[in-house]
C-alpha positions as CSV (number, residue, x, y, z in Angstrom):
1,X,87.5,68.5,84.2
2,X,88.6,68.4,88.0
3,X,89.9,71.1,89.8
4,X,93.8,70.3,89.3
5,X,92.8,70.3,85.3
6,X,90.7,73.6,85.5
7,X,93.7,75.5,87.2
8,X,96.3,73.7,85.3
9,X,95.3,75.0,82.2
10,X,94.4,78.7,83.5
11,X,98.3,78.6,84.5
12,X,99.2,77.8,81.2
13,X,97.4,80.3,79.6
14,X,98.8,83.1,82.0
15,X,102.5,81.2,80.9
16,X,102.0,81.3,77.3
17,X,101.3,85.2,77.7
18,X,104.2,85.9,79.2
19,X,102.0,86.9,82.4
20,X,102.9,84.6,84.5
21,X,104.2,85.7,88.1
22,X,107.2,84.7,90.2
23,X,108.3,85.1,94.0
24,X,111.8,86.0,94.6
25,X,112.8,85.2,98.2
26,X,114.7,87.4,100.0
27,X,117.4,86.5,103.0
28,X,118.0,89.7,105.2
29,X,116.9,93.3,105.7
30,X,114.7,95.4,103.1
31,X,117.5,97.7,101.6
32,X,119.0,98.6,98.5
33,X,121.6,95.7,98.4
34,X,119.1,92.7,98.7
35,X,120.0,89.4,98.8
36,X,118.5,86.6,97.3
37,X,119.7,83.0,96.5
38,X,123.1,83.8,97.9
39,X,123.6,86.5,96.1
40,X,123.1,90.3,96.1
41,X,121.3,92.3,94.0
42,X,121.0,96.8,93.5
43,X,116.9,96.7,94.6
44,X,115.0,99.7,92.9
45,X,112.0,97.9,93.1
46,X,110.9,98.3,96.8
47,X,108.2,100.6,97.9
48,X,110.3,101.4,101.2
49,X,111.1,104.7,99.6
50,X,112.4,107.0,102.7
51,X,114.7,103.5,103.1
52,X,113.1,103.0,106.9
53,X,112.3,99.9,106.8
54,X,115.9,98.9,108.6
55,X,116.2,101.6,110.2
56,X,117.9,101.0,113.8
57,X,115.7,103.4,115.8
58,X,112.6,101.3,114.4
59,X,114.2,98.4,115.1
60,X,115.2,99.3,118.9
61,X,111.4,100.7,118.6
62,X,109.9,97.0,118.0
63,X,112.2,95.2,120.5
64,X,111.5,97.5,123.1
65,X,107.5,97.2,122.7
66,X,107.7,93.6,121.9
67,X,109.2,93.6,125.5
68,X,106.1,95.5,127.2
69,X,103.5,94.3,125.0
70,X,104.6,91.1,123.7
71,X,104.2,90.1,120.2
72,X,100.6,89.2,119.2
73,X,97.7,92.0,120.0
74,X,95.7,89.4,120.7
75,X,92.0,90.1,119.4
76,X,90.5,92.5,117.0
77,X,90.4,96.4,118.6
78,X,87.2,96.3,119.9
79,X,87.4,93.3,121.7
80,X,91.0,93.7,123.5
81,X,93.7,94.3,121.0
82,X,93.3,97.7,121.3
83,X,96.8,98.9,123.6
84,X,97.8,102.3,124.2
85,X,100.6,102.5,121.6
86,X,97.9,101.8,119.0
87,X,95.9,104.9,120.4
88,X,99.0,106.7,120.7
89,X,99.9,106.1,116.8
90,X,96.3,106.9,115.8
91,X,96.7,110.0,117.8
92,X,99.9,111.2,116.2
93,X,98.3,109.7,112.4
94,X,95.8,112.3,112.6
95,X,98.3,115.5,113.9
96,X,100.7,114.1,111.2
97,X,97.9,114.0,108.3
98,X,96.2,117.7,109.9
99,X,93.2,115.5,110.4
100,X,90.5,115.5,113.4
101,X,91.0,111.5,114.4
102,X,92.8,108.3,112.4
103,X,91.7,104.7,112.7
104,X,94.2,102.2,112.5
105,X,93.6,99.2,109.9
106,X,95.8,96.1,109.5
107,X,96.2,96.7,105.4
108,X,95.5,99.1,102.7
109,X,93.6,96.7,101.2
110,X,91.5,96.2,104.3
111,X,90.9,100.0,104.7
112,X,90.1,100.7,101.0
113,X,87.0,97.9,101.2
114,X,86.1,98.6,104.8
115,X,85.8,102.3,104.4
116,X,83.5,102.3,100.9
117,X,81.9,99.0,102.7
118,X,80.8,100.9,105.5
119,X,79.9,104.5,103.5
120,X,77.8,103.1,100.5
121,X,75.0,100.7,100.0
122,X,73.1,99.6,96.0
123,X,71.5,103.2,96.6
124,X,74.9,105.4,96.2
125,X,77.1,105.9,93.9
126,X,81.0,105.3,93.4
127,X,83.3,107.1,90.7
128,X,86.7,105.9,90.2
129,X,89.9,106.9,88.3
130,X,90.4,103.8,85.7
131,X,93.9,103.8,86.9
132,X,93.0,103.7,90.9
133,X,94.9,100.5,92.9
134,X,93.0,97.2,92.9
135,X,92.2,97.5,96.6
136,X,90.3,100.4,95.6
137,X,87.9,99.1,92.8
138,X,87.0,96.2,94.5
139,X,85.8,98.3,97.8
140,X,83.7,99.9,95.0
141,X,82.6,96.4,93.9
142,X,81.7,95.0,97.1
143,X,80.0,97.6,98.5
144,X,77.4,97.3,95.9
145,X,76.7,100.8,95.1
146,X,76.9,101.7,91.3
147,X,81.0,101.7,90.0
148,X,81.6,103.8,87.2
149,X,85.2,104.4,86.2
150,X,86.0,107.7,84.8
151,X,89.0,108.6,82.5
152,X,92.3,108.8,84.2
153,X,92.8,112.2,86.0
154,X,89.9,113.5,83.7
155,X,88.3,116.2,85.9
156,X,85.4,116.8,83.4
157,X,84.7,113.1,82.4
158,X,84.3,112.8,86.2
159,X,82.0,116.1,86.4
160,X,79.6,114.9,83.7
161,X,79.6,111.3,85.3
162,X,78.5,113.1,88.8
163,X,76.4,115.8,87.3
164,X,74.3,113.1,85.1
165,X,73.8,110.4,88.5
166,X,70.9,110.1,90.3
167,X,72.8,108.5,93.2
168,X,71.5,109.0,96.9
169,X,75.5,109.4,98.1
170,X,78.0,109.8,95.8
171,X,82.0,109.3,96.6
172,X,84.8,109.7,94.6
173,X,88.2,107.9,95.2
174,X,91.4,108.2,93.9
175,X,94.7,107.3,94.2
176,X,96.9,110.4,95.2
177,X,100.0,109.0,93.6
178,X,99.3,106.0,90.9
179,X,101.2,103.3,92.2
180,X,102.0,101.5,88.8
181,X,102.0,104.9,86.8
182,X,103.5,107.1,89.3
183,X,102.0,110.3,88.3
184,X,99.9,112.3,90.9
185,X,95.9,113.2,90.5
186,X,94.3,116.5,90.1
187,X,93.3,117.0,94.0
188,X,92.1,120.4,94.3
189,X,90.2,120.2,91.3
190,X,88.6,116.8,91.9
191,X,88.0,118.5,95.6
192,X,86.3,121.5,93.7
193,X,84.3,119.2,91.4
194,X,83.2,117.2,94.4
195,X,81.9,120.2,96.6
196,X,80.0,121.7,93.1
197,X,78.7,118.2,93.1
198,X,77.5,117.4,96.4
199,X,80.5,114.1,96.4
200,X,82.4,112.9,99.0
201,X,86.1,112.7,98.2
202,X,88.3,109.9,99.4
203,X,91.8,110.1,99.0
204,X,94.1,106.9,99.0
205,X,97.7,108.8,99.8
206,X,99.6,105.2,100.1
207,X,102.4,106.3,97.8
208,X,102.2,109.9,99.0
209,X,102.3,109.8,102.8
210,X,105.8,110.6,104.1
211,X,106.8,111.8,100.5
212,X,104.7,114.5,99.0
213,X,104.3,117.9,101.4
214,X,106.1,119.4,104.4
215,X,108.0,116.3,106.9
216,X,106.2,114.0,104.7
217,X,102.5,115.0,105.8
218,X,101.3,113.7,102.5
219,X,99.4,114.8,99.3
220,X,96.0,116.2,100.9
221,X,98.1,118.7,102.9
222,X,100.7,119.3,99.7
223,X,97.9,120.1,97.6
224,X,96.4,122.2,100.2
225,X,93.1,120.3,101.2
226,X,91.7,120.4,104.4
227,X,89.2,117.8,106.1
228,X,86.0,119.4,104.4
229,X,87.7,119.1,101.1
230,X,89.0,116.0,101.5
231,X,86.6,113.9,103.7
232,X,88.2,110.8,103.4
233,X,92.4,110.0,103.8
234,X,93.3,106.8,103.7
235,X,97.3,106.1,103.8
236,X,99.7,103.3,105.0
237,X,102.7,102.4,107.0
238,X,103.8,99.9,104.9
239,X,105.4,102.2,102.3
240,X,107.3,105.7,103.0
241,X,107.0,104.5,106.4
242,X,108.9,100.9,106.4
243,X,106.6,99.6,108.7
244,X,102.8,97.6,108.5
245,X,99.5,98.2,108.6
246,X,97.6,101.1,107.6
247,X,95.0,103.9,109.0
248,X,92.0,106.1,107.9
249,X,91.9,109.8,108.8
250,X,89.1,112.4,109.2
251,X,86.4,113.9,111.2
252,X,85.5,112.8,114.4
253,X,82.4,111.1,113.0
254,X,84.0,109.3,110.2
255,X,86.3,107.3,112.5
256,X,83.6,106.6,114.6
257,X,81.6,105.7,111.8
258,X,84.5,103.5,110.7
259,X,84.9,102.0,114.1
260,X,80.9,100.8,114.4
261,X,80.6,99.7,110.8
262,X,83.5,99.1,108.7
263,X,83.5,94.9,108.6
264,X,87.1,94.9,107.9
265,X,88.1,96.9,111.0
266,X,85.6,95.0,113.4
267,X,86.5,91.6,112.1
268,X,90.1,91.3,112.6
269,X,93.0,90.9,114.6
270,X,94.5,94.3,115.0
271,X,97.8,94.8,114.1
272,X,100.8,94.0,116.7
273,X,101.9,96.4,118.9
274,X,105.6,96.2,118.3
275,X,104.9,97.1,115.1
276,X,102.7,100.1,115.7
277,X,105.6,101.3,117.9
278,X,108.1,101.4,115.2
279,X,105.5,103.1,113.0
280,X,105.9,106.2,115.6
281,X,109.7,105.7,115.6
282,X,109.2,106.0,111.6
283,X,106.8,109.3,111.9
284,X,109.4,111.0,114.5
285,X,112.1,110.2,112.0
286,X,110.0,112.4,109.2
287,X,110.9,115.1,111.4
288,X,114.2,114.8,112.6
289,X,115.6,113.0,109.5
290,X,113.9,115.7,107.2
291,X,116.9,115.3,104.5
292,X,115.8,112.1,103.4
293,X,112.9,113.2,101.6
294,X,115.0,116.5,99.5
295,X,117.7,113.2,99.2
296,X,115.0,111.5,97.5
297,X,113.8,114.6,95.4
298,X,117.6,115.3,94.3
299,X,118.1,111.1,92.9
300,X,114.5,111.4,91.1
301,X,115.6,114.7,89.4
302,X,119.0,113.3,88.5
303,X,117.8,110.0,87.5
304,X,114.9,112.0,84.8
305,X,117.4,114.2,83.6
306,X,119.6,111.4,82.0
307,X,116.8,109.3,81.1
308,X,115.3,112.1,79.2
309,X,119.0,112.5,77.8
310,X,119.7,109.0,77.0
311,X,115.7,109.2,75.2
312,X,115.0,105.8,77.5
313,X,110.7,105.2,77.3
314,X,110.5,107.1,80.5
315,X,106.6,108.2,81.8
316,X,105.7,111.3,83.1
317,X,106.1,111.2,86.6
318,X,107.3,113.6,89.3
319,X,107.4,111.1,92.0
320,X,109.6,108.0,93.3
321,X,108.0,105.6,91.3
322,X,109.7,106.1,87.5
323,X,108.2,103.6,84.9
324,X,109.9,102.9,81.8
325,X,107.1,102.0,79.1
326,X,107.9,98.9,77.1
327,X,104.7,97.9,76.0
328,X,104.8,94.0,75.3
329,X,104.9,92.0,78.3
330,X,107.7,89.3,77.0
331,X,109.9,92.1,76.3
332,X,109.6,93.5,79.6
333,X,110.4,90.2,81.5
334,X,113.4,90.0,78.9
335,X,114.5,93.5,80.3
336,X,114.2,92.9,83.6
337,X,115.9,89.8,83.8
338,X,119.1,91.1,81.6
339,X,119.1,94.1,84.4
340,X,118.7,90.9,86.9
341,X,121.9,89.0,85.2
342,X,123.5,92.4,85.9
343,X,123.1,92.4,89.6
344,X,120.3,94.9,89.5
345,X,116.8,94.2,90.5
346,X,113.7,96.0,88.3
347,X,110.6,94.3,88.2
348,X,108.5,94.2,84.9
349,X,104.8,95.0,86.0
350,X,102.4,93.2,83.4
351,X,98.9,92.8,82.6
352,X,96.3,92.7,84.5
353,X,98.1,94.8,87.1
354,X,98.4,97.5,84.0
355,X,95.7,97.6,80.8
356,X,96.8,95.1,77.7
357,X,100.2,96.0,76.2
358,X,101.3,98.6,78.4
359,X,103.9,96.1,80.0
360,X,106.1,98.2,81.8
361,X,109.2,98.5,84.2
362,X,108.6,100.0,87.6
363,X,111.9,101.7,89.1
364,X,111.7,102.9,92.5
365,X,113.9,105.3,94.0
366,X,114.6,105.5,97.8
367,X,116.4,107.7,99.9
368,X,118.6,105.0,101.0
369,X,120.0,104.7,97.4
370,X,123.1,107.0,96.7
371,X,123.8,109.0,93.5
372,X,126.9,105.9,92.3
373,X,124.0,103.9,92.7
374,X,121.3,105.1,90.7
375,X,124.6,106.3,87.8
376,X,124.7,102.3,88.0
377,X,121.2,101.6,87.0
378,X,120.9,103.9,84.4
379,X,124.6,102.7,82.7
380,X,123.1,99.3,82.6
381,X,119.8,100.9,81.1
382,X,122.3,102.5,78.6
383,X,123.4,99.3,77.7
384,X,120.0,97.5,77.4
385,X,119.0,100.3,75.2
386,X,122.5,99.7,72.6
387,X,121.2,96.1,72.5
388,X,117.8,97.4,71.3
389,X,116.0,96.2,74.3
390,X,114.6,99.8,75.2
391,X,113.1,101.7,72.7
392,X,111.6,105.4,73.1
């Protein structure tokens, strides 16, 4: 077969599973009324969840660097796309995170492989929660060093895994907060297991930063782990933050380390200036807008007290992100567009994103949404679940 056959028929398989992804294009700003198709739809499916991403002090932010900087940076940061607003975020990354020095990347994705890229080698070994984001595994992958996955949040799977390996290095990595799950890992005892172990822990706090601990500082400083304890932060400014891009934290000597060999840091066009300008409007907002975050808190309480009530399939999560199990992935895409015909946006999150039949949809709260609002969501859910669409 030729290549138009080959992919052809791969589509149709992912079709006839019910797996089969689709775009929606968006006209306007990121916020909880989103418009699409001439229409406007009640978003809880956006990771912009301190509702920043519109913000008019990071917009004035952007304009005003895209005035003194331009647009593009140029080249990658070592060659001369390096300005002083991207030293000045780094700068204010690490005081944010209480780390020694941050690194700016121009994804998550990008910092995930460069950092276990540039710490690991076929010698070391790499130990992973089975849940952990995609970006995450496949660093492990392509670094070459020996991936084994351990059970989710499973602190003594993980300790027998690191006690029985005859690794040069070993890291472990973990999501802080699992981004289809929503639920947050067992840092300080994966921290203790790691020091009894002789592992380097690297946390990746992309759903946690701005959310989880005092002004947003994330889940290594909520859970109360310093640099030694947690070696390794990784978080972004695409999320919490409403921005792009994202940064690695640490020592001194990690982000140096980062700097000389981490391929997807050297090789790359950093990130533009404007928008690292609005990522320090976002971070000076954490502080001075400080009710968005207990906002956020009060809507997830409220909206798990009537789901629990109402008996909806609701997972056990403390965070933003509340998943509502359905199991089969047709029946999820059936759900999510019924919420759709009601003017409300949900997406259903289906294999291989999540493990076979654990099809699921993935509400996300923000502080821009209002109390009416998420009432809203869950009276449609109500509905759904008279129809027998939602099932405990």
């Amino acid at each position: 077969m030729n290549l138009e056959q080959v992919l052809q028929a791969r589509l149709q398989q992912r079709r006839d599973q019910s797996l089969y992804r689709q775009r929606i294009t968006t006209a306007g700003p990121q916020q909880t009324l989103l418009r699409s198709q001439g229409q406007d739809y009640l978003c809880f499916t956006s990771n912009d969840y301190l509702g920043l991403a519109n913000h008019p002090q990071l917009i004035t932010a952007m304009q005003s660097a895209a005035q003194t900087y331009g647009v593009g940076s140029g080249a990658s940061h070592l060659v001369c796309g390096h300005s002083e607003v991207h030293a000045e975020l780094e700068q204010a990354l690490a005081k944010h995170t209480g780390r020694s020095r941050a690194v700016l990347f121009s994804s998550g994705y990008m910092a995930n492989v460069g950092v276990l890229g540039a710490l690991l080698d076929k010698t070391d070994g790499v130990f992973e929660d089975r849940l952990n984001h995609a970006s995450l595994l496949d660093g492990g992958l392509l670094s070459g060093a020996r991936l084994q996955r351990y059970r989710h949040n499973d602190v003594d799977d993980l300790h027998q895994r690191l006690r029985k390996s005859k690794a040069r290095h070993k890291l472990v990595a973990t999501d802080s907060v699992f981004s289809m799950d929503g639920d947050i890992a067992p840092l300080s005892q994966l921290a203790q297991v790691c020091q009894a172990e002789n592992a380097w822990l690297m946390l990746d706090d992309a759903h946690g930063l701005g959310v989880l601990g005092p002004q947003g500082a994330g889940a290594a400083v909520a859970g109360g782990l310093n640099e030694e304890q947690a070696p390794i932060y990784m978080g972004t400014l695409g999320k919490a933050l409403g921005c792009y891009g994202a940064f690695v934290a640490g020592s001194e000597t990690l982000v140096e380390a980062m700097v000389q060999f981490a391929r997807s840091y050297i090789y790359t066009t950093a990130i533009p200036p404007a928008v690292a300008a609005a990522s320090l409007a976002a971070l000076n907002l954490l502080h001075t807008e400080a009710w968005r975050q207990a906002h956020l808190q009060q809507l997830i309480s409220l909206f798990r007290g009537y789901a629990q009530a109402m008996d909806l399939p609701l997972m056990d999560s403390p965070t933003a992100i509340q998943p509502l199990m359905i199991g089969d992935a047709n029946r999820a895409l059936q759900v999510s567009q019924a919420l759709q015909d009601m003017g409300i946006l949900v997406t259903a999150i289906r294999p291989p994103t999540v493990p076979a039949n654990s099809a699921r949809l993935r509400i996300t709260l923000t502080a821009g949404h209002s109390q009416t609002q998420v009432e809203q969501l869950l009276e449609a859910l109500g509905k759904l679940q008279q129809q027998g669409l939602l099932s405990p």
